[in-house]
N, C-alpha and C positions, 0 to 999 in steps of 0.2 A: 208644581215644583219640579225643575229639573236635574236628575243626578244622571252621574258620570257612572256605570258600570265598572267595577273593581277591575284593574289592572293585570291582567293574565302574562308573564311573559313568555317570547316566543319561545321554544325548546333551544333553539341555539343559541339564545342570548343571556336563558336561568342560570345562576351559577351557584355551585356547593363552595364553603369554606370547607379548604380543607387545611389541615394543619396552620391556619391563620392565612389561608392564601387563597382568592379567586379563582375556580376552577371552571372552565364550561362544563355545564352537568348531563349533555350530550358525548361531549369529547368523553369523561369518565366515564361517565356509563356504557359506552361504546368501548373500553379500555377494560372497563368490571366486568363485560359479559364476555370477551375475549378470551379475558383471564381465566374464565371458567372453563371454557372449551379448548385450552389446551394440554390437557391429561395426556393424548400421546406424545407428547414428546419426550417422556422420561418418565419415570417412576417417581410420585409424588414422595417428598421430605428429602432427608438429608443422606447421603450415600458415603458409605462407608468404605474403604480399604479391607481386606481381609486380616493385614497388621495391626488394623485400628487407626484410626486419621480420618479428618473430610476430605473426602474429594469434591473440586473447586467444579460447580457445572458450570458452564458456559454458551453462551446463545452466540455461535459464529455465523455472517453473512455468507458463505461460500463455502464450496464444495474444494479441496486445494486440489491443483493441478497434479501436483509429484509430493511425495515426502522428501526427494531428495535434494537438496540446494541447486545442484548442477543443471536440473535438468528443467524445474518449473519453468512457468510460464507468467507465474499470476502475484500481484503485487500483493492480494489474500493470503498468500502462502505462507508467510512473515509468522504470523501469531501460533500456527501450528510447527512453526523448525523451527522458533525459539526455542523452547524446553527441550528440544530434542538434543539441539545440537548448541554446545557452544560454541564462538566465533573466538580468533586471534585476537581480535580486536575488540572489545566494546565501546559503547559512547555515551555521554554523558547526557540524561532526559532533559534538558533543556537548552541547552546548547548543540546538543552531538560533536561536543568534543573530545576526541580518542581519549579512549584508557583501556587500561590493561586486562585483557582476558584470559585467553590461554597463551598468551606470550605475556609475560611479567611483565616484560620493558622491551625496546626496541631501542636501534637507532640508525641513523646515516652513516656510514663510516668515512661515504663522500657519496655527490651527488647522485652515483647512480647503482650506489648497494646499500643496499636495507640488511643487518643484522638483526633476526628475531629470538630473543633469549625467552624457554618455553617454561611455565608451569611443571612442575614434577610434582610423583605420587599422583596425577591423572590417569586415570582406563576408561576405555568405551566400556556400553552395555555389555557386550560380548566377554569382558575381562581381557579383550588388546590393550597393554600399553602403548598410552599416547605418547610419541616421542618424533625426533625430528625427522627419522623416515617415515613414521604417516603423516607429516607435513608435506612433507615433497610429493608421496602419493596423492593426496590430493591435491596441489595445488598443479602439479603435473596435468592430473587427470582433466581440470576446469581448464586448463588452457589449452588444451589438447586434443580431447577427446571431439571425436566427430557430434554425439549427442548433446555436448553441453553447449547450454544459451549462457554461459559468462565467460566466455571462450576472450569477449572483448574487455573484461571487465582488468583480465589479467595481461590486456596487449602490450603493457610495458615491460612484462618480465620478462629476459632474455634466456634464462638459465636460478634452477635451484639445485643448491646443493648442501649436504648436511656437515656439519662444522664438528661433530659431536655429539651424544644421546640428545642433548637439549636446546639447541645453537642449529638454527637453521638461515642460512644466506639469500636473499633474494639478488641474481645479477639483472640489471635494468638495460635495456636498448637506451633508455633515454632516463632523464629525473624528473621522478614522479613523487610529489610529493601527496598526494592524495593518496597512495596509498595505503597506509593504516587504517584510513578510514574504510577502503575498498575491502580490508583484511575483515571490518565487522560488518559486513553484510553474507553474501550466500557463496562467496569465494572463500570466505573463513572460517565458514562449519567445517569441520570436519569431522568426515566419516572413519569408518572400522573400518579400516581396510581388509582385515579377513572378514566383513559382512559382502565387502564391493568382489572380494575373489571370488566369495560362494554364489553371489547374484549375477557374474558377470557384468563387471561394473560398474551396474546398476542398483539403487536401493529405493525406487520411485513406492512400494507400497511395502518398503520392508529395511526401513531407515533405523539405523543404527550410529547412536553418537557418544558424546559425554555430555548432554547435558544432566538438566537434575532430573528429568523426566523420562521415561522410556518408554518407545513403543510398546501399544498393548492388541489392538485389533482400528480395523476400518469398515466399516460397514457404509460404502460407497452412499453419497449423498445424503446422510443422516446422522451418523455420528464416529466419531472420532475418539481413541480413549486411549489415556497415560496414565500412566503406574509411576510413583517414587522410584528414583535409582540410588535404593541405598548405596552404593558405592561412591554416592558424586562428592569429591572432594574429602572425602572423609573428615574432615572437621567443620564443613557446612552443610549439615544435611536439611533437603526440602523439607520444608513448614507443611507442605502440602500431601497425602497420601496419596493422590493423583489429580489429573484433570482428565474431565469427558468436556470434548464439543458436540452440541448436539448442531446442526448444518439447518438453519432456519431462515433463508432469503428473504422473508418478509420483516420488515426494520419494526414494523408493530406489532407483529409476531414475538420477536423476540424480546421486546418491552414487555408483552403479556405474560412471557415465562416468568420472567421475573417478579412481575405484580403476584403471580400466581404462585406462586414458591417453588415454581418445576427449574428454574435455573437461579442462580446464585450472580451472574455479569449477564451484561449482553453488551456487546459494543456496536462501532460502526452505527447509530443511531443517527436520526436525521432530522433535522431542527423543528420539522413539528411535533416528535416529542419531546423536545426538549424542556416544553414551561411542565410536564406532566415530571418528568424527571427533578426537576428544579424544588418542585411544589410536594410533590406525594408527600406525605411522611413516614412510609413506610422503604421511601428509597432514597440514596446516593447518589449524586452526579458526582462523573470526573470528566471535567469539562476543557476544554482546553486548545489552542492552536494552533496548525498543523502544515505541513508542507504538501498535502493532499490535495491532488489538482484534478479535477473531473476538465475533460479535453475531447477533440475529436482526433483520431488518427487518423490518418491521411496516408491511401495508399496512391504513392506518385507514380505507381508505373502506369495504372489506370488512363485515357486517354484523354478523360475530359482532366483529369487531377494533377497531370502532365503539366499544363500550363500555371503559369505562378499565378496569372490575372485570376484564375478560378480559384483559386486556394486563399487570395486575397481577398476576395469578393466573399468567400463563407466568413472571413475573418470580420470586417464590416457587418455582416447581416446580422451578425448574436449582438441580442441586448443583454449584457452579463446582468447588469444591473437586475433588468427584470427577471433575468432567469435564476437569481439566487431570491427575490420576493416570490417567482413563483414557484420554484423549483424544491426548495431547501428553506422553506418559511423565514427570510432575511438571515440567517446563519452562518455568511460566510463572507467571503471577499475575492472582489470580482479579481479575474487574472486576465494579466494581457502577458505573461512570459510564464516560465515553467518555477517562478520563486517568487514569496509572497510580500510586501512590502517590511515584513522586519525581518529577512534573511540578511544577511550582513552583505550579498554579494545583488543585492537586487539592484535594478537598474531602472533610474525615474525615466531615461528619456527614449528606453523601448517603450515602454510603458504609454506611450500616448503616440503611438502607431496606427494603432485602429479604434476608433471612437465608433459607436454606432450611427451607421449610416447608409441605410437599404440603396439610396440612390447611389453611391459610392459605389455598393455593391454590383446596381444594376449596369451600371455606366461600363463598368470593368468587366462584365460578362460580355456585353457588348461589343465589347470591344476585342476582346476575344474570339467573335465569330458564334457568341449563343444570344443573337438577341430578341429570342423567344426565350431563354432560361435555358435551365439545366436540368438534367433528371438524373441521380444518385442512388448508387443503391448503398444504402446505410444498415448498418449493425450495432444491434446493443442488446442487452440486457434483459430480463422478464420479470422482474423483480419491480412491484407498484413504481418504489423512487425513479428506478430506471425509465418506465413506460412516461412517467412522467414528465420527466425531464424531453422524452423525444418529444412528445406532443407540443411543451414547448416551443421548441428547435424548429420542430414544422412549421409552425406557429408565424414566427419570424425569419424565417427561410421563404414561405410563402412570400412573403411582403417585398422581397430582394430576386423574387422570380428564380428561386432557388425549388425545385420540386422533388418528390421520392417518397420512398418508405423504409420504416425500418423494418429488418428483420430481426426477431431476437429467440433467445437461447439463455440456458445457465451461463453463467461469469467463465467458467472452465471452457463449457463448448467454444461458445463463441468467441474467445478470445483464441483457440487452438485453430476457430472456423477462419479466423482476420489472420492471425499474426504466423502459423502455421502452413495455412493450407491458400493463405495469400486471398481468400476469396471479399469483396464487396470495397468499395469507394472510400467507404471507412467506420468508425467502430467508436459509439459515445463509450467510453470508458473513464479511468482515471491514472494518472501517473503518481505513485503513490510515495515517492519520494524514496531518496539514497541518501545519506549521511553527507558524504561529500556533493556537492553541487555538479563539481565536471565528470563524475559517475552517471547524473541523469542526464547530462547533456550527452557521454559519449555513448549512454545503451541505447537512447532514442535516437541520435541520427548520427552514428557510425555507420557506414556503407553496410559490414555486414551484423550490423546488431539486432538482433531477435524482434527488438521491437519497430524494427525501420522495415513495415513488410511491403514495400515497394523497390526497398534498395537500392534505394537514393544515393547517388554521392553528395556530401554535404555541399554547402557555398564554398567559393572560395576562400581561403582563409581560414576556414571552421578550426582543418584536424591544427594549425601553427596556432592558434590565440588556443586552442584546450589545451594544447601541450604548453605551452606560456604561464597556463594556469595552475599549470601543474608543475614546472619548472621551479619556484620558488616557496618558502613557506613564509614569504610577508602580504600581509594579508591586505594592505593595499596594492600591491605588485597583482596579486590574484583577483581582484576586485576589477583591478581595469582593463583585464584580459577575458574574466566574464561575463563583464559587461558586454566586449564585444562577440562573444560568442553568443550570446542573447539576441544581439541587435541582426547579425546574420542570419540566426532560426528563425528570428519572427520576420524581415525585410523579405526574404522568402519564401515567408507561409508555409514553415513546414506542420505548422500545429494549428490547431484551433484551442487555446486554450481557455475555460468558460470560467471556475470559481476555486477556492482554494475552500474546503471542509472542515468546520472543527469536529473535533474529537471529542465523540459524545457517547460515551459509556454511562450504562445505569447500572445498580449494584444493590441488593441487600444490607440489611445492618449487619450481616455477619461478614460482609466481605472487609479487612483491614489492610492497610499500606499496598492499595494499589493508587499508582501514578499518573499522569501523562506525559506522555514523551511526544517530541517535536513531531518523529513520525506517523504520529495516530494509529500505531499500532500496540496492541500493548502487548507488555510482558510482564511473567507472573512470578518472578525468582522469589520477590519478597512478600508475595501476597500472603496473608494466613485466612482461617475461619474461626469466627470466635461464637460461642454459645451450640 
């Protein structure tokens, strides 16, 4: 008689219910024994304020370039100058439609002066009254100052001046209706201006604001730590007794603190954990979709990168498709421009520019004068996802007789090593999105904008269709101005743009009322801890 020997399954293939839900019991268990071994990153259980309160721990991917708005560099930056600093403007999580921050209201008074009426009873950490001369000092200082990177951000303002304690005037070269929104990113913190006198300008590791959180120390590539600012707003005082980030570049790294109890959030997570996050039952997803665009920059001063046929030919050779199945475990949506198909200003017929196609590729190199190929020296990242993603890229760059290696470095160096110091062909990163749309179009390829490290002048046409876009606030008028500012970025190949990320935070049951917002960065105004 013959039998069948009982059924062993492979290790990869056994799976645990957990919480009513299929788990591979490799993947967990490879996520359980993690969990165990990461004790240094914090001091196990729940951390206290000296006042009494929890402090929110948090599992951050980067190290931030500057604490101060002016000066960073790095679209990381966002999470840690939230709390620090509040902006003029803020915007709505799901929309990013202007509202009121430290300016109550605003308005036109005509097309090319902005009136901003301010919040009163606001002070910085330091106990500066915020009032309409430290508006002017800093918005002076960002458009002005030889060290700041949003120098462009403010290129429409002609002249500030202060109307009264709380009434501060924007005069414009031109009408900018984007503005308010430009007001809630890093041009709209503002700083203490007796912190920017005593530092000389500067508040890169000793930033002082109004938000609800106050600096407390930095201990360079590891952790990060905020104190409550009882004083913020005095009749809204933070939920929270502080937040620590502890600096953890590895994406399953910082899953494990969580699973482990050593942090409280972890964000910036990356879609292979996300059925672990989904499923555990001891965690939270806030899951959600984002203007987050992982790209190649493109330095065009370079000799081979000089030529458009080459910038077009890398644009051809990525198979987006395959790189969000292999890259990002199907998690995302492929990009062929810098906006994802339910941005209001997105464009179907850039959108089908570049299809993948290596022969396209090769024919275009060719053509060019490289018909052996190309050899790149490329920049990215050290962080598994990152490593990942290059291998990829090689991957399919191979196939289009594209060749090279990456060099990589932390998010900070190597984006200070590209965008700074101008050095390699170009740099797998991410464009991490701006509230208003013609803010990412003007930081990336403005002639002199931080992020254009070739210093390119744009197409023709570029700076008249951004200014168009900015010129009205009907929102189909703006719509078909960047559209064609779109169709010119990419007909040029100034990007490589590869997938758009969702925004995938995991959390504890103690974490309550945290959000997503369109930017996939988060913020903690409203968050609490409960138990």
């Amino acid at each position: 008689m013959n039998m069948k020997e009982p059924h062993h399954p492979h290790p990869d293939h056994d799976t645990l219910n957990v919480g009513g839900h299929a788990v591979s019991r490799r993947a967990f268990l490879g996520y359980l024994s993690g969990a165990l071994a990461v004790g240094t990153l914090g001091a196990p259980g729940r951390l206290w304020a000296q006042g009494g309160g929890a402090v929110l721990r948090v599992g951050a991917n980067a190290n931030p370039s500057s604490l101060d708005p002016a000066t960073g560099g790095s679209g990381s930056d966002h999470v840690f100058l939230f709390p620090i600093y509040d902006t003029l403007v803020t915007w709505d999580f799901d929309s990013l439609k202007a509202e009121p921050g430290l300016a109550e209201r605003w308005e036109f008074t005509d097309p090319k002066t902005l009136v901003l009426h301010l919040r009163q009873g606001v002070t910085f950490h330091d106990g500066t009254p915020f009032n309409a001369e430290a508006v002017k000092t800093n918005l002076d200082r960002s458009r002005a100052a030889e060290f700041s990177n949003i120098r462009s951000d403010l290129g429409s303002v002609d002249q500030v001046t202060v109307n009264g304690e709380h009434t501060v005037t924007l005069h414009l070269k031109n009408p900018d209706t984007a503005l308010p929104l430009i007001l809630s990113d890093r041009a709209g913190m503002m700083v203490s201006p007796k912190a920017l006198e005593a530092n000389g300008n500067r508040v890169d590791r000793t930033p002082v604001g109004t938000g609800f959180m106050k600096f407390q120390k930095w201990n360079d590539g590891s952790e990060i730590a905020l104190t409550a600012f009882d004083g913020y707003r005095r009749d809204d005082k933070p939920a929270l007794a502080g937040i620590t980030f502890s600096i953890i570049t590895d994406s399953a790294t910082r899953l494990r603190a969580v699973m482990s109890g050593q942090a409280d959030l972890a964000y910036h997570l990356d879609g292979r954990q996300k059925p672990l996050v989904e499923k555990l039952p001891t965690l939270n997803g806030v899951i959600g979709s984002t203007v987050y665009c992982y790209q190649l920059y493109l330095n065009m001063s370079r000799d081979t990168l000089a030529d458009r046929r080459v910038r077009q030919a890398l644009n051809y050779a990525v198979d987006r498709d395959a790189f969000i199945r292999g890259a990002m475990a199907g998690s995302g949506e492929a990009a062929y421009m810098n906006l994802p198909k339910s941005h209001w200003a997105y464009d179907a017929q850039t959108a089908e520019l570049y299809p993948h196609d290596p022969d396209k590729a090769r024919a275009l190199l060719k053509e060019a004068g490289y018909a052996d190929g190309v050899t790149l020296d490329m920049r990215g990242y050290n962080d598994q996802s990152s490593v990942q993603m290059q291998e990829l890229l090689l991957a399919q760059f191979e196939r289009a007789n594209i060749k090279g290696r990456f060099r990589t470095g932390t998010i900070a160096d190597m984006s200070a090593e590209y965008f700074a110091k101008k050095q390699g062909d170009l740099l797998l990163s991410a464009w991490t999105g701006r509230p208003d749309p013609s803010l990412s179009y003007s930081l990336m390829y403005n002639q002199e904008s931080y992020f254009n490290a070739g210093d390119k002048a744009p197409p023709e046409g570029f700076t008249e269709a951004l200014l168009a876009s900015r010129g009205s606030d009907d929102l189909a008028t703006r719509k078909e101005a960047l559209a064609k500012v779109q169709r010119l970025v990419m007909e040029d190949a100034l990007v490589v743009p590869l997938a758009f990320r969702e925004s995938i935070v995991a959390v504890n049951g103690k974490v309550k009322n945290l959000r997503n917002n369109l930017l996939g960065k988060p913020k903690f105004n409203d968050v609490t801890l409960e138990g």
